[in-house]
C-alpha positions in Angstrom: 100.9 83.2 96.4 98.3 85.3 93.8 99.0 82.1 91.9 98.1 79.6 94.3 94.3 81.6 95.2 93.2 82.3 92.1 93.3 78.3 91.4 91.5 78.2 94.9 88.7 80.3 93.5 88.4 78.8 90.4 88.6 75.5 91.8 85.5 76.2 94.6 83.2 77.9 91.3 84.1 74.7 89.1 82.8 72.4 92.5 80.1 74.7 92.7 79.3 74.6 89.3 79.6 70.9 88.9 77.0 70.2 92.0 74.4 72.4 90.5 74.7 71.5 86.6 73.1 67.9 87.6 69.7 69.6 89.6 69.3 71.4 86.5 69.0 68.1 84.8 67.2 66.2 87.8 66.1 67.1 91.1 66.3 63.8 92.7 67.7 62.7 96.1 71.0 61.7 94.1 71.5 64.9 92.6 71.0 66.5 96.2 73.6 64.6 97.7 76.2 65.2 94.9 75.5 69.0 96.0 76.8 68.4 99.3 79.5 66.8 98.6 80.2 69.7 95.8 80.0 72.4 98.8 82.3 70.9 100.8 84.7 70.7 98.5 84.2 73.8 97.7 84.4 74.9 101.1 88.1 73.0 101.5 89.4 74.3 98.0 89.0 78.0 99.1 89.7 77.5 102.8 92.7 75.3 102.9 95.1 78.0 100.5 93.6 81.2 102.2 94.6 80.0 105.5 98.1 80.3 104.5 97.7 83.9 103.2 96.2 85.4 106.5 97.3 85.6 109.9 95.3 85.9 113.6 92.1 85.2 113.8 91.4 84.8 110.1 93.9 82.1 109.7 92.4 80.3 112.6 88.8 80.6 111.0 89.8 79.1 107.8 91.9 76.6 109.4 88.7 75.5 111.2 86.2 75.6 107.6 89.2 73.4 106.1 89.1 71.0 108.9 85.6 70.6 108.9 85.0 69.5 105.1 87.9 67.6 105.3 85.7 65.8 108.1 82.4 65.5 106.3 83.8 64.6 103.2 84.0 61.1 104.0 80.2 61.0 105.1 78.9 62.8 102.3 80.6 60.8 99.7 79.5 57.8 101.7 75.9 58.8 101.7 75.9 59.9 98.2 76.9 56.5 97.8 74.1 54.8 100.1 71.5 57.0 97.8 73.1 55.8 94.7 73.2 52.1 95.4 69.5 52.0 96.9 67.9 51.5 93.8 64.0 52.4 94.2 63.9 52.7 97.8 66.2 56.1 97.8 67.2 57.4 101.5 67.0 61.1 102.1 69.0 64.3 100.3 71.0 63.2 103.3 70.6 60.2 106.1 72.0 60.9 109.5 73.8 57.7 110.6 77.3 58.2 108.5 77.8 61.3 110.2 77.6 60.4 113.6 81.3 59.3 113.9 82.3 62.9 112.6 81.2 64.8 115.7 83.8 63.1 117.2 86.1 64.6 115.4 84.2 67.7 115.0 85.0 68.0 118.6 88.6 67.2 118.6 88.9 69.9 115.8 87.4 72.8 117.7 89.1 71.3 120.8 92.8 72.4 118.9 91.8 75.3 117.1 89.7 76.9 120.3 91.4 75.8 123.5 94.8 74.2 122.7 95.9 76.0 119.0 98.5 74.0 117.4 100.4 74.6 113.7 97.5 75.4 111.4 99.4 75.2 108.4 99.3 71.7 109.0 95.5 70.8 108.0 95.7 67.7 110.1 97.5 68.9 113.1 94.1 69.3 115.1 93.9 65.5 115.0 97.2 65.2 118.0 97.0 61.5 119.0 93.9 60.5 117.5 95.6 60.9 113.5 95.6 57.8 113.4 91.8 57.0 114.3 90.6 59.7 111.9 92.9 58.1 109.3 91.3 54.5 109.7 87.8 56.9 109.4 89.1 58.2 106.1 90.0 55.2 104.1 86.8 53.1 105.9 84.3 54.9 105.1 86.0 56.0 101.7 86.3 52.1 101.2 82.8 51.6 101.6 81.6 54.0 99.7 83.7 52.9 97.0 82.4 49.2 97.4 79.0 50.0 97.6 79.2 51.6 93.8 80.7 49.1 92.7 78.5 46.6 93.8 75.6 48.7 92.4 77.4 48.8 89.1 77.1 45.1 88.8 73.2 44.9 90.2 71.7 48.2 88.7 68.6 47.1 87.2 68.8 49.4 84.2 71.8 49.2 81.5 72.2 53.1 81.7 72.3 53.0 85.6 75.3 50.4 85.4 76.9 52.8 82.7 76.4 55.9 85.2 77.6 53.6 87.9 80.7 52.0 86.7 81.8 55.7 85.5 81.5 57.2 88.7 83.3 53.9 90.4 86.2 54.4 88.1 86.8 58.4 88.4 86.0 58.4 92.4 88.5 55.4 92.5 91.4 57.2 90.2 90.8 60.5 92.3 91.1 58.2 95.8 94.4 56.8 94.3 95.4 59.7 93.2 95.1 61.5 96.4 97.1 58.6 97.8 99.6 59.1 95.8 100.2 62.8 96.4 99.8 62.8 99.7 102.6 60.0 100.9 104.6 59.3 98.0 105.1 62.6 96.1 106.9 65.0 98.7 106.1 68.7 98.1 105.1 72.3 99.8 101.3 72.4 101.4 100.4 74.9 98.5 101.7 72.9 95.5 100.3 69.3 97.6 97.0 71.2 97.7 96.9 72.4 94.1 97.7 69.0 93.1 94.7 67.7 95.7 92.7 70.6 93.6 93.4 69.0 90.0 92.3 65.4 91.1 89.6 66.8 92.7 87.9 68.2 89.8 88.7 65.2 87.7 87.0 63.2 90.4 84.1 65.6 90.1 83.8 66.0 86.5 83.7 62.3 86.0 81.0 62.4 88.3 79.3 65.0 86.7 79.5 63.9 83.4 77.9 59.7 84.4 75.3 61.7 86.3 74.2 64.2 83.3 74.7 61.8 80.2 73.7 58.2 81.5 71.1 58.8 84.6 68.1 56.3 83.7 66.2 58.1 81.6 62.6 59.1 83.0 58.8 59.3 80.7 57.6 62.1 79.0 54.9 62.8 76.3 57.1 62.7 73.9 59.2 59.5 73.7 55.9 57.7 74.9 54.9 59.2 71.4 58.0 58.3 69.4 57.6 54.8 71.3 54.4 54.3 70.3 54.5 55.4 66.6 57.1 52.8 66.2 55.5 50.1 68.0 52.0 50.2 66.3 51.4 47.8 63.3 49.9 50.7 61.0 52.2 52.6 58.3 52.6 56.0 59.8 53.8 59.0 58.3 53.8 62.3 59.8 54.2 65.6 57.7 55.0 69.5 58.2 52.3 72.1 57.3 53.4 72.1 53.4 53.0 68.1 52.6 57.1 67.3 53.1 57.5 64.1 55.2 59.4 64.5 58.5 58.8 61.0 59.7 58.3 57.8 58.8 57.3 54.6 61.5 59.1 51.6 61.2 56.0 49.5 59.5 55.9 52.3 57.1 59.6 52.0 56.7 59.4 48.4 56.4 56.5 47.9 54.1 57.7 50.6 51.7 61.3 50.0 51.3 62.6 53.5 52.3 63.8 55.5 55.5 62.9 59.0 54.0 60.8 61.0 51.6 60.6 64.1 50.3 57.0 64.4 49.8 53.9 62.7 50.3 53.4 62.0 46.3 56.8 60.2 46.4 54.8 57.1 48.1 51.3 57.9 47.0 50.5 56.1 43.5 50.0 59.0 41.2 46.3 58.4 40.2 45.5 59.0 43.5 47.6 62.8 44.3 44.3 64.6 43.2 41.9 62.6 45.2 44.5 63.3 48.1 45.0 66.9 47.1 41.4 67.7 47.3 41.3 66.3 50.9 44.2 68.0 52.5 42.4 71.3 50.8 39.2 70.1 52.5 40.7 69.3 56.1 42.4 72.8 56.3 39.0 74.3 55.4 37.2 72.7 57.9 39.8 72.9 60.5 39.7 77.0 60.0 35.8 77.2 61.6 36.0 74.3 63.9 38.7 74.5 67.1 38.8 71.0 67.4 41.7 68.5 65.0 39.5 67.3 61.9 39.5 63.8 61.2 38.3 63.5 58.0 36.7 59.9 56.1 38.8 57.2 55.4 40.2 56.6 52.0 41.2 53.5 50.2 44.3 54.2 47.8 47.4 52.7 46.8 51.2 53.3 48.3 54.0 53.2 45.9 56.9 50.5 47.4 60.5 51.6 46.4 60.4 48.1 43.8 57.2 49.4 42.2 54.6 47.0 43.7 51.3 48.8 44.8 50.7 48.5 48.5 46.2 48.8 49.0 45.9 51.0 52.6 42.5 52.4 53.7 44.4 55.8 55.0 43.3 58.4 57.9 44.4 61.6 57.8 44.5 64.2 60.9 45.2 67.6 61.1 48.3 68.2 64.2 47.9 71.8 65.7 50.1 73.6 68.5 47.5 76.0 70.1 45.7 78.0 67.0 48.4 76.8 64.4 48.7 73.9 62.3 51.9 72.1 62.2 51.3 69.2 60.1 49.2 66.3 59.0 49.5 62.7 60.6 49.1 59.8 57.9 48.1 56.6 59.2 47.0 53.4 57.0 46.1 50.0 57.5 47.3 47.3 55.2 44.2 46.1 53.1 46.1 43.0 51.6 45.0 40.9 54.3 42.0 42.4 54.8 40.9 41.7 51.1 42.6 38.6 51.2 39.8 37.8 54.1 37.0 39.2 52.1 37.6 37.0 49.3 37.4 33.8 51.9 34.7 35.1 53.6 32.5 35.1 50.2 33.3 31.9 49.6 32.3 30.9 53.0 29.3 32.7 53.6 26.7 29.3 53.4 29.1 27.3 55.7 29.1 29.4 58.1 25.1 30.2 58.0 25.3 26.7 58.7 27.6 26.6 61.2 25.5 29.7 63.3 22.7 27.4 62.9 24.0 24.1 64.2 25.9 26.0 66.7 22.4 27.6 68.0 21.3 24.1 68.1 23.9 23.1 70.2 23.8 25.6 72.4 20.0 25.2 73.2 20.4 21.1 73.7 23.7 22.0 76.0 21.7 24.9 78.0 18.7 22.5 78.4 20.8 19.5 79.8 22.4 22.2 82.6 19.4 23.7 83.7 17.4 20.0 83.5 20.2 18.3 85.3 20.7 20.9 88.1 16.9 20.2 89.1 16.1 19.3 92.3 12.5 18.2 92.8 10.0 16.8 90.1 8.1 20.5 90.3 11.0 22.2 89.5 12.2 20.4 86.6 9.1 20.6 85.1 9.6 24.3 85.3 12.7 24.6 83.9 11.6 22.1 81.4 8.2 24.6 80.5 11.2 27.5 80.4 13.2 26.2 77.8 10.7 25.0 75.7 8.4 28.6 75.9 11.6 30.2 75.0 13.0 28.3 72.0 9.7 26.6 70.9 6.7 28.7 72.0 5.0 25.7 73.9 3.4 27.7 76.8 0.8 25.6 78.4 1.8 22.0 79.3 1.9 19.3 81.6 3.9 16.2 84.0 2.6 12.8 84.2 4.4 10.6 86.7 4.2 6.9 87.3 4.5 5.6 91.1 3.4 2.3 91.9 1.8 1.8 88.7 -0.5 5.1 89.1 -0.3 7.6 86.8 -0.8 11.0 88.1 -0.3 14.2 87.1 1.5 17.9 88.9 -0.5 19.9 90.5 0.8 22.6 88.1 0.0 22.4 84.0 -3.6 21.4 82.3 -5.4 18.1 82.6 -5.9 15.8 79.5 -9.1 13.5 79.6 -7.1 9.4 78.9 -3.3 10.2 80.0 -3.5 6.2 80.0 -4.7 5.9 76.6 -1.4 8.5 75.9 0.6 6.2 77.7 -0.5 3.0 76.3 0.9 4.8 72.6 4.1 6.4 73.4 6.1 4.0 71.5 8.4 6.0 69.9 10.2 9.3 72.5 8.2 11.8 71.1 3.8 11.6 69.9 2.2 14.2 68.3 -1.7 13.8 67.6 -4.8 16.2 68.2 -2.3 18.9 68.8 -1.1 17.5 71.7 2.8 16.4 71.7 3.2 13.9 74.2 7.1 12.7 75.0 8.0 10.2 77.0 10.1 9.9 79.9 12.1 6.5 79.6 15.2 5.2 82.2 16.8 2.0 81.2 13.8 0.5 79.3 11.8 1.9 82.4 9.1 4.5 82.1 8.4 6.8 85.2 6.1 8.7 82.9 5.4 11.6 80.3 5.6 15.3 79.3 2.7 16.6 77.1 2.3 20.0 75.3 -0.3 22.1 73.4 1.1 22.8 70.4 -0.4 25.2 67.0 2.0 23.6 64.7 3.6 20.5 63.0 7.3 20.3 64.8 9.9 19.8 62.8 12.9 18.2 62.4 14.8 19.6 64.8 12.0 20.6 67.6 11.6 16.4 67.2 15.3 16.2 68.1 15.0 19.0 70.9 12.0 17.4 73.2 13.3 13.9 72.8 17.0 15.0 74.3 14.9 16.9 76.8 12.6 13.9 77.6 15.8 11.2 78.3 17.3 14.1 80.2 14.4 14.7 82.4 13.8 10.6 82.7 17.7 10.5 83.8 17.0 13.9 86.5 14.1 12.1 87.8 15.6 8.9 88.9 18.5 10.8 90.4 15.5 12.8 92.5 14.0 9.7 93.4 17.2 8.0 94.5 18.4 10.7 96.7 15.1 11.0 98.2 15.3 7.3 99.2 19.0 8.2 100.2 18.5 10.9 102.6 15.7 9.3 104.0 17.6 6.2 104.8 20.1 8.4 106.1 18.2 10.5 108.1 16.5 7.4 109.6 20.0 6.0 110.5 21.2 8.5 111.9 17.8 9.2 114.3 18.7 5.1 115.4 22.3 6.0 116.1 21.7 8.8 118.4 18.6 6.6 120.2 21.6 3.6 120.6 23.7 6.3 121.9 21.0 8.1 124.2 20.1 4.5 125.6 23.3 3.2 126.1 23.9 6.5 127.8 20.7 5.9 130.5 21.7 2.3 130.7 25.5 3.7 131.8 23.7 6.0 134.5 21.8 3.4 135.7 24.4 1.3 136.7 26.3 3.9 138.2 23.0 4.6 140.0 22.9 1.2 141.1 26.7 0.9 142.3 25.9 4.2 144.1 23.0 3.1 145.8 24.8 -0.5 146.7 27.4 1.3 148.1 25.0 3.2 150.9 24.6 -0.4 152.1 28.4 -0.9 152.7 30.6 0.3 155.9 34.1 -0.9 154.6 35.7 1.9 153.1 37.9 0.0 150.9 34.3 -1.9 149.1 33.2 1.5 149.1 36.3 3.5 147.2 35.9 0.1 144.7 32.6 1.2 143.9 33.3 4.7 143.7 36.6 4.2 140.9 33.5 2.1 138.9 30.8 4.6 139.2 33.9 7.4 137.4 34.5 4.6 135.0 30.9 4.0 134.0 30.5 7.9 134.3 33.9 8.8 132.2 32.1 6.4 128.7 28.8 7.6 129.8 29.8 11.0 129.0 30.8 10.5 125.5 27.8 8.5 124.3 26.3 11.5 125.7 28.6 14.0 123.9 27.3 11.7 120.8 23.7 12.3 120.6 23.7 15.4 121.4 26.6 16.6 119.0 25.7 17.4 115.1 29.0 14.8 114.4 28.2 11.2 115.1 31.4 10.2 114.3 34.2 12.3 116.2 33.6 13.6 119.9 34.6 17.8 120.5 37.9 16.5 123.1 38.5 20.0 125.5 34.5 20.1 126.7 34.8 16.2 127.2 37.9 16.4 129.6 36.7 19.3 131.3 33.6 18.4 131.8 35.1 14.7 132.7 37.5 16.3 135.1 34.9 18.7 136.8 33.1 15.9 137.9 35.8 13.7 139.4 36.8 17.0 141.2 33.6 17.3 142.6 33.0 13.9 143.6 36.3 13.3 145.6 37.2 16.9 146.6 37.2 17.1 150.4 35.4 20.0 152.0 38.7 20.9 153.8 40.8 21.0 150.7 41.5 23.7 147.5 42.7 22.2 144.8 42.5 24.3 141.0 42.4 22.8 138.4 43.9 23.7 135.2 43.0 23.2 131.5 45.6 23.2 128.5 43.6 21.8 126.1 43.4 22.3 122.2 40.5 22.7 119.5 40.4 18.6 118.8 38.2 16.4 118.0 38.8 12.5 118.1 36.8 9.1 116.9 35.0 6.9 119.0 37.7 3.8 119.0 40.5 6.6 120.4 38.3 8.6 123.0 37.1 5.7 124.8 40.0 4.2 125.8 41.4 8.1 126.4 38.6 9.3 128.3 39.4 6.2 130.9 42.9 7.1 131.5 42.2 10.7 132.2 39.4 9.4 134.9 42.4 7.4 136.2 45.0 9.7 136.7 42.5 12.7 137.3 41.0 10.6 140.2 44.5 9.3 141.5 45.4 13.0 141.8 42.3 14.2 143.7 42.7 10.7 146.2 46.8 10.8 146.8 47.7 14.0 145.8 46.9 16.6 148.5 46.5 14.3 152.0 47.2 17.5 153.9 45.7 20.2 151.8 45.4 21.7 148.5 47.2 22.2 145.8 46.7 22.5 141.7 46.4 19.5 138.8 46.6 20.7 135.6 45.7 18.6 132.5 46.9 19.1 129.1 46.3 18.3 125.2 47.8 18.8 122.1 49.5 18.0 119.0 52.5 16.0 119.0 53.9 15.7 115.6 51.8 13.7 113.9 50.0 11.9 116.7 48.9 14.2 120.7 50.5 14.6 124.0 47.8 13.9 127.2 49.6 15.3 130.6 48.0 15.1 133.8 49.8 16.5 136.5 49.6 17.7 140.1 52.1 19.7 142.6 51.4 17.1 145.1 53.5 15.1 147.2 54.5 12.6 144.8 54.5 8.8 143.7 55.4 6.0 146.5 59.5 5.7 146.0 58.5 2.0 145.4 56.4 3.1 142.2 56.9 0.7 139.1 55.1 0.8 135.8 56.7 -2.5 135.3 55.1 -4.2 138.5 51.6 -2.5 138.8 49.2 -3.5 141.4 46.9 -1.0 141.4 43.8 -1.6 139.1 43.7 1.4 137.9 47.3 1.9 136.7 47.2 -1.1 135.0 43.7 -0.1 133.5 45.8 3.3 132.5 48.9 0.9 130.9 46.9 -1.3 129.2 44.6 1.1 127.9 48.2 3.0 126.6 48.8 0.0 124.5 45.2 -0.1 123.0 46.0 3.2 122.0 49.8 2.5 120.5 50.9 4.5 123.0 53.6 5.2 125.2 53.4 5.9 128.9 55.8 8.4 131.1 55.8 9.6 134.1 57.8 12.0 136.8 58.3 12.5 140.4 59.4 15.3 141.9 57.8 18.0 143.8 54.6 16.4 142.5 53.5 13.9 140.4 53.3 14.2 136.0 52.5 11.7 133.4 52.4 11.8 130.0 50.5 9.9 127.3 51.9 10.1 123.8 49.4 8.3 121.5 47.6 8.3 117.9 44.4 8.5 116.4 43.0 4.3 116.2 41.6 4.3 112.7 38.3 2.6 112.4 38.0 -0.5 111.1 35.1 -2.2 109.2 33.4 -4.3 111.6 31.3 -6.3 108.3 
C-alpha cells in the first residue's frame, strides 16, 4: 500500500508542478486555467489512493475531495478549452456557465457521502441512479472540449498557436482514450486502475505542458524588435564587442560582403583604411569617457573588402553601445555609396537640364496658378484684383487699371489710375499685348470680340516671357468676363421667371377663391338642399387646387409641393366645413416627409377632398367617430388610405357602376394617376390609392 501513496504524492507534486511551470512562462488567462485543472487533479491523485488507507471519518473526507475533482474536471478542461479556442477575445481565468451542471452533482455527492453513505471505495458509488446522467456529463462535455481544440487547431491565426494547439488536441485525446481503455476494458484492483489513471494522467499533462511552454505565440520585446529590425534595414550592419571582434553581422551586410562571420573588423575593412579607423575607435572611447551620453562620431567614406576581393565604397557611422557606465561594443552601420556615386555622376551631367527644367517648370506653374485664380472670379472687380495680385507678385506691376466695353462705351473701374485717350489705346491694340510710354496695355479679346483692356505702369522693357505671361492672362480674363456677363444675364432671366411663376400662381390662386366665393354666395340664394350640397362638393374642389397654387408661391420649390402640410391642411378644412356641431369626429394623420410634382398632386389632392368629404357627409349620421388618412411609400411608387370607423358603404356599392360624381371623379382621377383603386367595408369604410409619380412632360 506504501507503494501505491508514494506514486499518489508524486503524482499530485508533478500536477502541481506542471500547472505552475507555464505562469512562470506567461501569466495569461490560458495559463490560469491550466492551473485549475492541474489542482484538481492533484486534488483526485492524492485523495482517491488515501481514501483506501484510512478508515471513519477520514475515509469519508477523501472520498468526498475525490468526488469532487472528479466532478469539476470536466468543466475545467472544458473551460480551459473555451479560453484556448477564443483567440483575442479571451474569457476569464475561469467563466461560470460550464459549471453550473456540476452543482447538480455536487449535491448528489454530498447527498451519499452525508445523509445516505454508500461503499466509498467505489469513487463513483455516490452517483446511485443518476451514473448514468453523470456519465453522459463526462464524455459531453469532455467531447466538446476536445472538439473545440481541434477546431482551433485548424483556425488559429498564428502558425505557432496551431502547433500548440494540435499538440495539446492529440495528448488530451490519447489520455481520454486511454482512460477509456482502462476503465472498461482492462479489468483490475481500484489501486492498480488508479495508478494506471495516474500514468495517463501525467502524460496528458505533460503534453500539455510542453505545447504551452515551447510553442505559445510568441509575444514583443526590445530585443527581437531589435534583431527584427537590424535584419530588415537596407544598410550593412555590423555590431562588435568592446575589443573590435565582430559578434554580428545583418543580412545586407551578409549579403553584400559574401560572408556569415568575421573575426575582426579589419577582416572586411580594406587595409589602407585600418589606421584611419583605428584612430577613430581611439577617439570615440575618449570622448565617450567625459561625456554620459553614446558618441556618435562623423561619418567616414572607406572601402569594405567583399570575400571575391571587389571593393565595396560605404560612407560608415560608428556608435558607441553602453549598458549603464560600461561599454559593450561598437555598432557599424554603412550605406552603400555605389549608387549614390553612380547618381552624382548623372546628376553632373544633368545639372543645365534641369536649371532648365526649374525654370520652365516655374513658368508653368505661374500661367497654371493665374488661370485658377482668374477663372474662379466672380465679378469684373474681383478679377481685376486677382489679376493686379499675380502680376505684383511675379512681375512687380503695382499700379494698374480695367477698361470695359458696354454698348460701345469704354469705361474704366472705379479701382486702378486713369489714362488721358483709353480710345486712342484701344484704337492700337492690334496685337494681345502694347507696350509704349511705359504703359503696357493688353487686350481683352473673346471670339474676335473685344469687351476691353488691361493697362499697367511698368519701369522696364518686358521680356520674353512676361510678353507670354500677360497675353495668357489677358484671353483668360476676356474668357472669365463673358462667363460673368452671361450668368449675369442668366440669373436675371431666372430670377425674373421665377417672380412671373409665382404671380401666375398667386393669381390663379385669387381667381380659385373667387369662384368659390361666388358659388358660396350663389348658394345663400338657394333653399334646395340637394343644389346646395352641389355647390358645396365644388367650392372643396375649387378650394382642394386652390390650396396648392398656394402651397406654390409661397414655397422656395416651384416645382414639387411639401405633401403632409397639403393634406392636412386640405383635410382640416373639409373637417371644418361639414362637421356638425353635434358630432366628434378625430382625425388622424399618417403621413410621410414627401414631396410630389404639380402633374401628380393635382389629381391627388382631388381624391383626398373626395373621400375626406364622403367620410365627414356618410360616415357618422348618428355621431362621431375617427377618419384617419395615410401616406407613404409603396415600393417604388405611394400608398394614399382614407379611412373612417363609420357605418360603412351602401351593400349595393360598385366601383364598376358609379353614380356618384364624385366617385367617379375619384376613379377617373385613379387612372390619370396609373393607379389602382381598393376599397373595404366592414365596421367602417377604407380605401386605398396605390399610384406613381406622373413625370412631366415637355409641353413645347
Amino acid at each position: 500500500m506504501d507503494i501505491y501513496i508514494t506514486l499518489s504524492v508524486l503524482a499530485s507534486v508533478f500536477y502541481l508542478e506542471a500547472g505552475m511551470y507555464p505562469l512562470k512562462l506567461r501569466r495569461c488567462n490560458l495559463e490560469w486555467s491550466f492551473l485549475l485543472i492541474a489542482i484538481a487533479l492533484a486534488l483526485w491523485a492524492l485523495t482517491s489512493t488515501l481514501l483506501h488507507t484510512t478508515s471513519g471519518v477520514y475515509s469519508l473526507i477523501f472520498y468526498m475531495l475525490s468526488g469532487l475533482s472528479i466532478i469539476l474536471l470536466p468543466a475545467l478542461f472544458l473551460n480551459f478549452a473555451l479560453v484556448l479556442s477564443a483567440d483575442d477575445e479571451r474569457p476569464g481565468k475561469f467563466t461560470v456557465i460550464p459549471i453550473i451542471p456540476s452543482f447538480l452533482f455536487i449535491y448528489l455527492l454530498l447527498v451519499a457521502s452525508l445523509v445516505k453513505p454508500g461503499d466509498i471505495h467505489d469513487l463513483l458509488s455516490w452517483t446511485g441512479d443518476f451514473r448514468g446522467l453523470f456519465e453522459a456529463y463526462m464524455v459531453g462535455y469532455l467531447a466538446v472540449a476536445v472538439s473545440l481544440i481541434w477546431n482551433h487547431a485548424r483556425v488559429a491565426p498564428s502558425h505557432r498557436e496551431r502547433n500548440m494547439t494540435t499538440l495539446i488536441f492529440i495528448t488530451s485525446s490519447f489520455s481520454l482514450i486511454a482512460a477509456l481503455i482502462v476503465t472498461t476494458l482492462i479489468p483490475s484492483s481500484p489501486q492498480n486502475m488508479n495508478t494506471l489513471g495516474q500514468i495517463v494522467g501525467m502524460i496528458g499533462a505533460a503534453g500539455i505542458v510542453h505545447g504551452m511552454a515551447n510553442y505559445h505565440p510568441p509575444s514583443m520585446s526590445p530585443s527581437l524588435a531589435g534583431e527584427s529590425i537590424i535584419d530588415k534595414v537596407t544598410d550593412l550592419v555590423v555590431l562588435l564587442d568592446a575589443e573590435g571582434g565582430v559578434t554580428k553581422l545583418n543580412q545586407r551586410a551578409e549579403s553584400e560582403l559574401g560572408v556569415d562571420s568575421a573575426g575582426d573588423w579589419r577582416d572586411i575593412v580594406a587595409p589602407e583604411h585600418h589606421g584611419k579607423l583605428e584612430r577613430e575607435f581611439e577617439d570615440i572611447r575618449e570622448r565617450a569617457s567625459s561625456s554620459r551620453g553614446d558618441y556618435h562620431h562623423r561619418p567616414l567614406s572607406i572601402e569594405y573588402l567583399r570575400s571575391d576581393g571587389e571593393r565595396l565604397p560605404v560612407k560608415l557611422f560608428i556608435s558607441l553601445i553602453r549598458e549603464g557606465a560600461d561599454v559593450v561594443g561598437y555598432s557599424m552601420v554603412a550605406q552603400d555609396l555605389r549608387h549614390t556615386l553612380r547618381l552624382r555622376d548623372r546628376i553632373e551631367e544633368t545639372e543645365k537640364s534641369e536649371k532648365l527644367t526649374r525654370m520652365r517648370l516655374h513658368e508653368f506653374r505661374t500661367l497654371n496658378e493665374a488661370i485658377i485664380r482668374i477663372n474662379h472670379s466672380n465679378s469684373p472687380d474681383e478679377l481685376f484684383r486677382n489679376i493686379m495680385g499675380l502680376l505684383n507678385e511675379h512681375l512687380g506691376l503695382s499700379d494698374g487699371a480695367l477698361y470695359l466695353l458696354r454698348d460701345g462705351v469704354l469705361s474704366p473701374l472705379e479701382d486702378g489710375f486713369s489714362i488721358d485717350d483709353p480710345e486712342k489705346i484701344l484704337g492700337e491694340l492690334d496685337d494681345a499685348v502694347l507696350v509704349r510710354d511705359g504703359l503696357i496695355a493688353v487686350a481683352l479679346r473673346h471670339d474676335d470680340k473685344t469687351l476691353g483692356f488691361m493697362v499697367f505702369r511698368n519701369g522696364h522693357e518686358p521680356d520674353e516671357y512676361e510678353l507670354k505671361l500677360l497675353e495668357t492672362m489677358g484671353g483668360e480674363a476676356a474668357s472669365t468676363l463673358k462667363r460673368i456677363f452671361y450668368e449675369k444675364r442668366l440669373v436675371e432671366s431666372l430670377e425674373e421667371t421665377e417672380l412671373l411663376l409665382r404671380e401666375i400662381h398667386h393669381r390663379v390662386k385669387n381667381n380659385l377663391q373667387v369662384i368659390s366665393s361666388l358659388l358660396n354666395l350663389q348658394s345663400s340664394y338657394i333653399d334646395d338642399p340637394g343644389i346646395t350640397g352641389v355647390l358645396r362638393d365644388s367650392q372643396g374642389r375649387i378650394m382642394s387646387m386652390s390650396m396648392i397654387h398656394e402651397k406654390l408661391y409661397r414655397s422656395g420649390n416651384l416645382a414639387d409641393v411639401d405633401v403632409r402640410g397639403y393634406i392636412e391642411g386640405l383635410a382640416r378644412s373639409i373637417m371644418f366645413s361639414y362637421l356638425r356641431p353635434d358630432q366628434q369626429v378625430e382625425l388622424r394623420f399618417e403621413i410621410e416627409d414627401i414631396k410630389l410634382n404639380v402633374d401628380t398632386i393635382m389629381p391627388l389632392g382631388l381624391i383626398v377632398n373626395e373621400l375626406v368629404t364622403n367620410a365627414f357627409k356618410y360616415a357618422f349620421p348618428d355621431g362621431g367617430g375617427e377618419v384617419r388618412v395615410s401616406l407613404g411609400r409603396d415600393g417604388d411608387g405611394f400608398l394614399l388610405t382614407v379611412a373612417d370607423d363609420g357605418v360603412g358603404l351602401p351593400d349595393d356599392f360598385n366601383l364598376d357602376s358609379l353614380r356618384s360624381l364624385g366617385m367617379l371623379l375619384v376613379r377617373n382621377l385613379t387612372d390619370q394617376l396609373n393607379g389602382e383603386l381598393e376599397y373595404t367595408s366592414n365596421g367602417g369604410t377604407e380605401f386605398r390609392v396605390r399610384f406613381s409619380e406622373v413625370q412631366y412632360k415637355k409641353r413645347f
